[in-house]
SEFIZA-3560 file (N, C-alpha, C; in Angstrom, 3 decimals):
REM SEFIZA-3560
<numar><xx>5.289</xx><yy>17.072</yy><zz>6.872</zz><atom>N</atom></numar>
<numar><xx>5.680</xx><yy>16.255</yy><zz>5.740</zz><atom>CA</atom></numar>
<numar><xx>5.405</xx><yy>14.798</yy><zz>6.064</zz><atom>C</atom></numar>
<numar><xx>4.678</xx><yy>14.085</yy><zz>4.865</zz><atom>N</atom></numar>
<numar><xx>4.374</xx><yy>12.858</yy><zz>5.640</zz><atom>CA</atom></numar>
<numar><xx>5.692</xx><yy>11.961</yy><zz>5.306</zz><atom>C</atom></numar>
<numar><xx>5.354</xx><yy>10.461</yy><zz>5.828</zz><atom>N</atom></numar>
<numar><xx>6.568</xx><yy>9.135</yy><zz>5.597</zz><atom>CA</atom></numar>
<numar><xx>6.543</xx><yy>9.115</yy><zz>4.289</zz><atom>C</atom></numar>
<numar><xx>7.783</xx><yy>8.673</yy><zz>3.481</zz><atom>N</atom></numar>
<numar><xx>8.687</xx><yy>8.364</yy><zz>2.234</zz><atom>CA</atom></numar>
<numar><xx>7.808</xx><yy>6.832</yy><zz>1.939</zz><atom>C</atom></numar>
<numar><xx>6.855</xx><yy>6.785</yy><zz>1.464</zz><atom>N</atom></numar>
<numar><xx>7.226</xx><yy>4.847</yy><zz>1.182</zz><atom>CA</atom></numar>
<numar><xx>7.629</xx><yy>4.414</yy><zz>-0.529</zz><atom>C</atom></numar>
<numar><xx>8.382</xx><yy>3.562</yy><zz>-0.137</zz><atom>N</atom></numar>
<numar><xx>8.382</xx><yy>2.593</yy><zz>-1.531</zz><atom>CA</atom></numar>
<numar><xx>8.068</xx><yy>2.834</yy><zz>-2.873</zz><atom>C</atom></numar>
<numar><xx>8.451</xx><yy>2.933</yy><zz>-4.610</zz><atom>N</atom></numar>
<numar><xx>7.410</xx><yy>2.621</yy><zz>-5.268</zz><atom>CA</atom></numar>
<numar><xx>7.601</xx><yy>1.147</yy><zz>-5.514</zz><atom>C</atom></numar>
<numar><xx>6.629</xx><yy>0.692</yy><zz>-5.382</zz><atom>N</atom></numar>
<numar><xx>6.566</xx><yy>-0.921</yy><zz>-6.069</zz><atom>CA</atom></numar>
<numar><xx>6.278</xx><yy>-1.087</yy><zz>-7.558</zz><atom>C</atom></numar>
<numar><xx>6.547</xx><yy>-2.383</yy><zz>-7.653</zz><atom>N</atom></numar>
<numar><xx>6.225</xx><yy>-3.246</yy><zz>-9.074</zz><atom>CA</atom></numar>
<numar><xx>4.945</xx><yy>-3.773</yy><zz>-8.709</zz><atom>C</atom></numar>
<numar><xx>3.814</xx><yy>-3.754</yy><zz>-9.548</zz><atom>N</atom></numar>
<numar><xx>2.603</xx><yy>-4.033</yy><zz>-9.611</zz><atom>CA</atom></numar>
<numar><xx>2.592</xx><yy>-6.061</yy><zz>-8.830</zz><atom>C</atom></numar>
<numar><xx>3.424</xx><yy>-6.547</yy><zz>-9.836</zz><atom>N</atom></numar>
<numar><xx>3.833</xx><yy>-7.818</yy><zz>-8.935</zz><atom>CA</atom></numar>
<numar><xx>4.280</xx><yy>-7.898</yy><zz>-7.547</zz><atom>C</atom></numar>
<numar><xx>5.112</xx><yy>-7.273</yy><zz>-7.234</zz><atom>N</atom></numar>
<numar><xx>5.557</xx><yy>-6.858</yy><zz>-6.105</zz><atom>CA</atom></numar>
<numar><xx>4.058</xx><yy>-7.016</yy><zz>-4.685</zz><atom>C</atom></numar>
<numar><xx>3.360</xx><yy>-5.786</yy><zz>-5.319</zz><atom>N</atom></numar>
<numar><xx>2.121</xx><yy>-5.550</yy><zz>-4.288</zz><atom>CA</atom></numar>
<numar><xx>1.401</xx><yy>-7.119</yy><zz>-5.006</zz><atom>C</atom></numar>
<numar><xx>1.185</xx><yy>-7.637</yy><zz>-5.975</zz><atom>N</atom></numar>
<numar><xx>0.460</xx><yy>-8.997</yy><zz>-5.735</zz><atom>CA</atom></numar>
<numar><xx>0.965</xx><yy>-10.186</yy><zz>-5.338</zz><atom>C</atom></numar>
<numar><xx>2.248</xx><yy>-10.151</yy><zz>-4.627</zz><atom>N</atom></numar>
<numar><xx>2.973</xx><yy>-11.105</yy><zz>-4.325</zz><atom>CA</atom></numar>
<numar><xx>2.417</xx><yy>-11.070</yy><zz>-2.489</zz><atom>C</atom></numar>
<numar><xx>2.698</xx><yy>-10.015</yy><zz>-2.712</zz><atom>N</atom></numar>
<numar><xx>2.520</xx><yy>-9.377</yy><zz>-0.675</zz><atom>CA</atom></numar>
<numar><xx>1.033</xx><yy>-9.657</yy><zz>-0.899</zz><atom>C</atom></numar>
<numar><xx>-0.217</xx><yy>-9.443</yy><zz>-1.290</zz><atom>N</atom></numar>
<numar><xx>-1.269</xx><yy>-9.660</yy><zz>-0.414</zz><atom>CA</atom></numar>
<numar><xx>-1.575</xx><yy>-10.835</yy><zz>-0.929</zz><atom>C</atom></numar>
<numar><xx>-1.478</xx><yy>-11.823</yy><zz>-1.852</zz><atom>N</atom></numar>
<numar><xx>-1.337</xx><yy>-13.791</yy><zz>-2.084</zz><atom>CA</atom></numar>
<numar><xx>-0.228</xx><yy>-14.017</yy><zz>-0.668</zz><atom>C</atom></numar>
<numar><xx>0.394</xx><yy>-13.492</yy><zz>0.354</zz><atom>N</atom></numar>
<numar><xx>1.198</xx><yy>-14.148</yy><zz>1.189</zz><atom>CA</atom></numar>
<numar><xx>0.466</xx><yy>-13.628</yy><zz>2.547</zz><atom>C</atom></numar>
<numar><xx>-0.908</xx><yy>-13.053</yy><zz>2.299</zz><atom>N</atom></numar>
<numar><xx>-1.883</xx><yy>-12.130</yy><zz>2.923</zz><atom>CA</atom></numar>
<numar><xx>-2.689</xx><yy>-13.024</yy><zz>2.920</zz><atom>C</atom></numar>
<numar><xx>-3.256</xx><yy>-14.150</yy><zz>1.985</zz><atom>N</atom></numar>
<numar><xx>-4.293</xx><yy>-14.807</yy><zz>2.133</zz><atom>CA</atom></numar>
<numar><xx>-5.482</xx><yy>-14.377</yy><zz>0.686</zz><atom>C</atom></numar>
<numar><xx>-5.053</xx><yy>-13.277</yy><zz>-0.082</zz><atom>N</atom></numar>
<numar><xx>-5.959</xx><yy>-12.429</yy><zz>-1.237</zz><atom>CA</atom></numar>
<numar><xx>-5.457</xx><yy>-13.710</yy><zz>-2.252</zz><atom>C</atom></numar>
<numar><xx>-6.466</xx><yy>-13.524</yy><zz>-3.394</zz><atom>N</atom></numar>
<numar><xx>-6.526</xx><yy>-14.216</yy><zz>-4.390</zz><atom>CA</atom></numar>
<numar><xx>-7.172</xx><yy>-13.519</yy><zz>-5.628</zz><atom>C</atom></numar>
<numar><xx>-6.651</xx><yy>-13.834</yy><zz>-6.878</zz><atom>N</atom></numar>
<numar><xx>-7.257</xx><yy>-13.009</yy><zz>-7.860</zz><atom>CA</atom></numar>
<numar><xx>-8.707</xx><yy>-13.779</yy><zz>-8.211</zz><atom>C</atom></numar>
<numar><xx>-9.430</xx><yy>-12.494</yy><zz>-7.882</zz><atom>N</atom></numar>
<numar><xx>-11.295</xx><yy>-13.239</yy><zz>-8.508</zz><atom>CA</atom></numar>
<numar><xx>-10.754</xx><yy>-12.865</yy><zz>-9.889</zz><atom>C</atom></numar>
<numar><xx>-10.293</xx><yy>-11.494</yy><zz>-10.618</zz><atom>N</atom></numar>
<numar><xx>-10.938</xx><yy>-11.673</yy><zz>-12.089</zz><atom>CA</atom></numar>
<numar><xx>-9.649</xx><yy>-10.273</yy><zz>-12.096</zz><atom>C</atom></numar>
<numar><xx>-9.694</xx><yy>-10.334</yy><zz>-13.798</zz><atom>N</atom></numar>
<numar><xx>-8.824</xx><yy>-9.414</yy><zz>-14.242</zz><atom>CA</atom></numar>
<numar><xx>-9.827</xx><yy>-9.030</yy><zz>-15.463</zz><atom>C</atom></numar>
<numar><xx>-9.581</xx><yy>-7.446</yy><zz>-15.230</zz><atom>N</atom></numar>
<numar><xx>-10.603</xx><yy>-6.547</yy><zz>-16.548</zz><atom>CA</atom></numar>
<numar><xx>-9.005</xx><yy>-5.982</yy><zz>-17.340</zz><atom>C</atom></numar>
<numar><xx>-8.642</xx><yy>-6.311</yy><zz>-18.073</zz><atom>N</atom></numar>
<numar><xx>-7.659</xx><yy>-4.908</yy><zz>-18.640</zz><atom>CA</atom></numar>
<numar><xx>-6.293</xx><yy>-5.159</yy><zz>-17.538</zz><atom>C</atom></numar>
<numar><xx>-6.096</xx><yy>-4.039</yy><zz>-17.688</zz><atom>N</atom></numar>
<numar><xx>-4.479</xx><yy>-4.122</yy><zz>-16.542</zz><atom>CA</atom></numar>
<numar><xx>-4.917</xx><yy>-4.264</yy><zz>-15.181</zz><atom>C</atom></numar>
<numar><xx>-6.164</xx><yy>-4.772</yy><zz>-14.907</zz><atom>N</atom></numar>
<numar><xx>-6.431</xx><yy>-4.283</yy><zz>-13.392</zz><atom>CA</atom></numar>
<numar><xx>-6.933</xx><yy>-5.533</yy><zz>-12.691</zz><atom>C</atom></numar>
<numar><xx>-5.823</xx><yy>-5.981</yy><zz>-12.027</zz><atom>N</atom></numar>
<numar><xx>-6.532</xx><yy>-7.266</yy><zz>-11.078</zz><atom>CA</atom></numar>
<numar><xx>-7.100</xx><yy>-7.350</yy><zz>-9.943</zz><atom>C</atom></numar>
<numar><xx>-8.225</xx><yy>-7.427</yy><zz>-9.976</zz><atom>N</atom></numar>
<numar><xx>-8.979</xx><yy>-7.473</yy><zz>-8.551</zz><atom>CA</atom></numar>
<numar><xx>-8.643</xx><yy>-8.398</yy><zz>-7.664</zz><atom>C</atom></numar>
<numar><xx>-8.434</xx><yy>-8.466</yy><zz>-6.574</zz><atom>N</atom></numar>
<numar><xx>-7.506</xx><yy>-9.469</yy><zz>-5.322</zz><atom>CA</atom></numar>
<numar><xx>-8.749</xx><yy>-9.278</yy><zz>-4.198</zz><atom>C</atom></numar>
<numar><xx>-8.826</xx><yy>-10.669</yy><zz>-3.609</zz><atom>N</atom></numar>
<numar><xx>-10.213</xx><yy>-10.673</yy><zz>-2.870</zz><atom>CA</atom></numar>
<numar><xx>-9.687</xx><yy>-11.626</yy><zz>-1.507</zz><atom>C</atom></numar>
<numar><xx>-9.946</xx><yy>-11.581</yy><zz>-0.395</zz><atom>N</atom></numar>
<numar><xx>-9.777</xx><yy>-12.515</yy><zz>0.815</zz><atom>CA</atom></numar>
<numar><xx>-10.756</xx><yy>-12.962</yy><zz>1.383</zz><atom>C</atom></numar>
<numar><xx>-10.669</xx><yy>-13.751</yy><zz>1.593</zz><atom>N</atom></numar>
<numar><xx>-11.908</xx><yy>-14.709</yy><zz>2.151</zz><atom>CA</atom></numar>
<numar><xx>-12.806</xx><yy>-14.238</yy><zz>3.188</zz><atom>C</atom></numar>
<numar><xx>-12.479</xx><yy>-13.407</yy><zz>3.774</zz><atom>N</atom></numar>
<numar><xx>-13.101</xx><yy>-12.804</yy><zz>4.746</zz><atom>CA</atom></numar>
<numar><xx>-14.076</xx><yy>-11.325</yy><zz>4.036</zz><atom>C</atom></numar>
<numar><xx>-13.767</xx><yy>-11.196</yy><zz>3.016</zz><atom>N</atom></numar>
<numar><xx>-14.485</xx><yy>-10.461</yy><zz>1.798</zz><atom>CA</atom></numar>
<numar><xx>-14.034</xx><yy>-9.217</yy><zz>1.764</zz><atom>C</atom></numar>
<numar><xx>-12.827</xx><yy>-8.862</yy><zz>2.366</zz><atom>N</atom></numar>
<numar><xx>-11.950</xx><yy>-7.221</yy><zz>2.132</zz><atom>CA</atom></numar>
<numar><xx>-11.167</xx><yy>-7.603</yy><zz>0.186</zz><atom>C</atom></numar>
<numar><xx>-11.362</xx><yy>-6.643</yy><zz>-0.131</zz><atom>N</atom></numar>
<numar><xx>-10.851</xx><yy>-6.449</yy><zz>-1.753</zz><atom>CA</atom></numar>
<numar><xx>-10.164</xx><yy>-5.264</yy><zz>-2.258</zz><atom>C</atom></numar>
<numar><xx>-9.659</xx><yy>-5.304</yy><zz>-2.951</zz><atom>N</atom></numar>
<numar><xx>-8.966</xx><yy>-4.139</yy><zz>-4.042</zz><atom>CA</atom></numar>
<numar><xx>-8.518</xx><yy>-4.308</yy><zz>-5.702</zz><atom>C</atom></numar>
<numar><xx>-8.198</xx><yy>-3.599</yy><zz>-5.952</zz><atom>N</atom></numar>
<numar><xx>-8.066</xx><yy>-3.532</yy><zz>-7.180</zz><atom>CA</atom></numar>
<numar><xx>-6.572</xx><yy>-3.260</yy><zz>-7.274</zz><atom>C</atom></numar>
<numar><xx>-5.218</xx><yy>-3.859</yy><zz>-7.994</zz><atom>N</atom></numar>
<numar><xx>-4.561</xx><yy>-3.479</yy><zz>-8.498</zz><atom>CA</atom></numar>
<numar><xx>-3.932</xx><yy>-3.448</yy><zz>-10.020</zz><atom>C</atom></numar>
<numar><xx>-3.854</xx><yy>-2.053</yy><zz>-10.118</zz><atom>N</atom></numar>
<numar><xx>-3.287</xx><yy>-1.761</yy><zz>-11.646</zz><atom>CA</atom></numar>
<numar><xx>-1.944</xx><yy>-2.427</yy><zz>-11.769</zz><atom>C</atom></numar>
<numar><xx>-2.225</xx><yy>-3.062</yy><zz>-13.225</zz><atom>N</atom></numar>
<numar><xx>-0.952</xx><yy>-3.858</yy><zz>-13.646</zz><atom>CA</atom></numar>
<numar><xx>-0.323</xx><yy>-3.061</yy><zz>-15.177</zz><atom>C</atom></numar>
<numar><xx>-0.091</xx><yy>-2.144</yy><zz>-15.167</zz><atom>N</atom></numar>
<numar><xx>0.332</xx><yy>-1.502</yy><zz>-16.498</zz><atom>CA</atom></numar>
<numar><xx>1.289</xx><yy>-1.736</yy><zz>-16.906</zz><atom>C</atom></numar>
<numar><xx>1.741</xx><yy>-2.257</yy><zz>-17.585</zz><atom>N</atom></numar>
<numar><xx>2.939</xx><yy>-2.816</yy><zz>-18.268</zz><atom>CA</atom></numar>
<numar><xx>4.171</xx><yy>-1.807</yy><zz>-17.976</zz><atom>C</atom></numar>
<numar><xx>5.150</xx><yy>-1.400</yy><zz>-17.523</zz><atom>N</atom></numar>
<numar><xx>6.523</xx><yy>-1.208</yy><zz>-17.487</zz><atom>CA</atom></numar>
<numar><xx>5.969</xx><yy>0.211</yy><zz>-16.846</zz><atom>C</atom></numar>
<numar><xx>4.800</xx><yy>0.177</yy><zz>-15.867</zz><atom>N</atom></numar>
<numar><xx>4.432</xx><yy>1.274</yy><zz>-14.906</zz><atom>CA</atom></numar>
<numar><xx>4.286</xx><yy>0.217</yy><zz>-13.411</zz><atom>C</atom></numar>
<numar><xx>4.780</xx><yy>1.268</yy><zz>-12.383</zz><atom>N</atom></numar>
<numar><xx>5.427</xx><yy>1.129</yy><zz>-11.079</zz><atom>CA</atom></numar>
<numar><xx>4.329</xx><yy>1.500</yy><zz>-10.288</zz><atom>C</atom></numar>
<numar><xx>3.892</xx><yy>1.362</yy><zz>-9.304</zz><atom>N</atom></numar>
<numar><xx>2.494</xx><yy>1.715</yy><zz>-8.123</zz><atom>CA</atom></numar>
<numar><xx>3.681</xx><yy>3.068</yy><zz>-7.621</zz><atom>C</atom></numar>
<numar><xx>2.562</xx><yy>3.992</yy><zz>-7.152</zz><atom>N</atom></numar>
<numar><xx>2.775</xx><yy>5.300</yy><zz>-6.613</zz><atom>CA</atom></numar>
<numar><xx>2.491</xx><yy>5.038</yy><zz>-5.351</zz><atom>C</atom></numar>
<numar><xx>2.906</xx><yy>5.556</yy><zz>-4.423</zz><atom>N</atom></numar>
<numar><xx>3.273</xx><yy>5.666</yy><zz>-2.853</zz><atom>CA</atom></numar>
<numar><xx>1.624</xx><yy>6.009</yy><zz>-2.839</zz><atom>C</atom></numar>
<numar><xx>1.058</xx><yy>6.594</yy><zz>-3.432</zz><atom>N</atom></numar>
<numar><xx>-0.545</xx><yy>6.849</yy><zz>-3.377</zz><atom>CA</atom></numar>
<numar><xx>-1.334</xx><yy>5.764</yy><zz>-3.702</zz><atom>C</atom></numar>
<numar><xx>-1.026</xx><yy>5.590</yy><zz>-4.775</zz><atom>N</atom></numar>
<numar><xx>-1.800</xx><yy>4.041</yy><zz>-5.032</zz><atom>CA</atom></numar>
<numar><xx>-1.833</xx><yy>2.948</yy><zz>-4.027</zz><atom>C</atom></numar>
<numar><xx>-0.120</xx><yy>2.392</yy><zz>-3.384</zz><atom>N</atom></numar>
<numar><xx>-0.209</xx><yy>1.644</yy><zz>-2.306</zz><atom>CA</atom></numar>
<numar><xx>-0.852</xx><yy>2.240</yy><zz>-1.029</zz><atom>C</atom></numar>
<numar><xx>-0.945</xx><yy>3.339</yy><zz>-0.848</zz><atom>N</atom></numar>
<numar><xx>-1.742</xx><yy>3.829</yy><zz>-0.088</zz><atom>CA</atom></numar>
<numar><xx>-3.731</xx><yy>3.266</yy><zz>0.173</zz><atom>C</atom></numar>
<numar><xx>-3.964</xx><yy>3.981</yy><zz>-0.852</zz><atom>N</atom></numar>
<numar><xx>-5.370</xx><yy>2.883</yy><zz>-1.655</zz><atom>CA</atom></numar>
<numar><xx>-5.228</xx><yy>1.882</yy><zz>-1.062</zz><atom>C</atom></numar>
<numar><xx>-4.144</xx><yy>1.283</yy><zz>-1.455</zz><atom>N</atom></numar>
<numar><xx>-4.467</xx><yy>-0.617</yy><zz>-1.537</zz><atom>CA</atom></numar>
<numar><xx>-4.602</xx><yy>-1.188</yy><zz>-0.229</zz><atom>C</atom></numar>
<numar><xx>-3.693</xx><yy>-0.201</yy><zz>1.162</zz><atom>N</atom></numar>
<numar><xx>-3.445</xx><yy>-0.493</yy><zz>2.029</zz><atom>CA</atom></numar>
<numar><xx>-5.076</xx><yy>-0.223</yy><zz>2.936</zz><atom>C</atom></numar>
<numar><xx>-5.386</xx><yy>0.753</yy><zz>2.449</zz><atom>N</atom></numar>
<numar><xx>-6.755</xx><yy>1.710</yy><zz>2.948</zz><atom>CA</atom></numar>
<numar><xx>-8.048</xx><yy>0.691</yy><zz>2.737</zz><atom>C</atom></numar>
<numar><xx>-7.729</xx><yy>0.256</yy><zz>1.238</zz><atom>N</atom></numar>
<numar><xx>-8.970</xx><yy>-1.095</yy><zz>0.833</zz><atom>CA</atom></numar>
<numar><xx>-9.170</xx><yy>-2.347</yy><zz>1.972</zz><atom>C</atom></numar>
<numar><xx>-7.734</xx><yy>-2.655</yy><zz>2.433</zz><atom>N</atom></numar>
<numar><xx>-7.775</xx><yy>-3.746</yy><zz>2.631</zz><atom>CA</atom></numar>
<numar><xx>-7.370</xx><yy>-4.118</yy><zz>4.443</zz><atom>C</atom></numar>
<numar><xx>-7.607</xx><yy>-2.271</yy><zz>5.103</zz><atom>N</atom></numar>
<numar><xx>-8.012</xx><yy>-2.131</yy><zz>6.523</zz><atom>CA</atom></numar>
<numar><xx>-6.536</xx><yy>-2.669</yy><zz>7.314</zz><atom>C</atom></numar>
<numar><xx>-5.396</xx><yy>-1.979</yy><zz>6.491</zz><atom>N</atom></numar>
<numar><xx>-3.905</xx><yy>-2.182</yy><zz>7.146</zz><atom>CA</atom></numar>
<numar><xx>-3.486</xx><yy>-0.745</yy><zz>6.659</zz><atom>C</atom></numar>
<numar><xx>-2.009</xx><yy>-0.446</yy><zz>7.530</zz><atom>N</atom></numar>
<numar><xx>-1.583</xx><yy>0.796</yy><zz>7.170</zz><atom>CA</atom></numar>
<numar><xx>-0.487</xx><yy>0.291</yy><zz>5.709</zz><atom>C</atom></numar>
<numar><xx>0.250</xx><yy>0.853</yy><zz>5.495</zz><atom>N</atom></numar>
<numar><xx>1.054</xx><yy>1.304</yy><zz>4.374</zz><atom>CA</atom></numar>
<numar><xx>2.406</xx><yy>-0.291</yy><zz>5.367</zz><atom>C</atom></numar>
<numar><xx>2.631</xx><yy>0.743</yy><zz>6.447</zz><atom>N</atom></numar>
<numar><xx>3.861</xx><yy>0.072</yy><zz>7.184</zz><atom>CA</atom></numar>
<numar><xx>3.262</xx><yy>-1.755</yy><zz>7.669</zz><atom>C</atom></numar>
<numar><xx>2.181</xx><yy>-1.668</yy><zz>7.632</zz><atom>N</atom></numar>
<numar><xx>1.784</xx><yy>-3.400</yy><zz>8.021</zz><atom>CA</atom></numar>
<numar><xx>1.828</xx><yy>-4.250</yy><zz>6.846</zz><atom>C</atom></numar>
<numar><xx>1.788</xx><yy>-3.427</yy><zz>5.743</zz><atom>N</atom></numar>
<numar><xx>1.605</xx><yy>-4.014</yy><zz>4.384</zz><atom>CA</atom></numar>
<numar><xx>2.802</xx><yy>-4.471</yy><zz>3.554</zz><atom>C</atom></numar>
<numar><xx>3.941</xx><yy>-3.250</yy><zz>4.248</zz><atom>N</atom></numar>
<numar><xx>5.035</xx><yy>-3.873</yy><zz>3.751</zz><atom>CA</atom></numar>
<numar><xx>6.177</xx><yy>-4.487</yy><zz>4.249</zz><atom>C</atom></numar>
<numar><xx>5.569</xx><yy>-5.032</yy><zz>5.913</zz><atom>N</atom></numar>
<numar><xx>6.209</xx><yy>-6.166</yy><zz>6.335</zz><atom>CA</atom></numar>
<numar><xx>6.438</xx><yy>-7.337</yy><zz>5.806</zz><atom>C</atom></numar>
<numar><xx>5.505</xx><yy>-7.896</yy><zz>4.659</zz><atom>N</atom></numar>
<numar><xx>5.080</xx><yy>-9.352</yy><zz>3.945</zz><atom>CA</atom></numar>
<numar><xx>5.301</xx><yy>-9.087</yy><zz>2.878</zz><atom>C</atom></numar>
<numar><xx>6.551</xx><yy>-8.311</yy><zz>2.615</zz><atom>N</atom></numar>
<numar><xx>7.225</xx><yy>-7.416</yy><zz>1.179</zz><atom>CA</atom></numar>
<numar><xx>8.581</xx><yy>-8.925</yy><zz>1.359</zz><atom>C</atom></numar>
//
């Protein structure tokens, strides 16, 4: 059985990687792309009164070459 993590608020995860050094290049729709200077990126969904899935932060963590648990130290 794997680790329990978190669900977050879409803000939530864009608060933590802007305190990461990411910045929004561009927003299509609910989905803001977050970019770091060093050129690692992701995409996060912003759906209105919808929450990120322990899978999704998973993704985000996977995009951006940290685990789940490094990611939500800067929570």
């Amino acid at each position: 059985m794997g680790k329990k993590y978190p669900v977050l608020k879409p803000s939530e995860v864009v608060t933590i990687l802007e305190k990461l050094g990411f910045q929004e290049v561009r927003q299509r729709g609910a989905h803001k792309q977050m970019r770091h200077p060093d050129g690692r990126g992701s995409t996060v969904p912003c759906h209105k009164g919808r929450d990120l899935s322990p899978i999704i932060l998973r993704q985000i963590a996977k995009d951006i070459d940290l685990t789940v648990d490094e990611l939500l130290k800067y929570r």
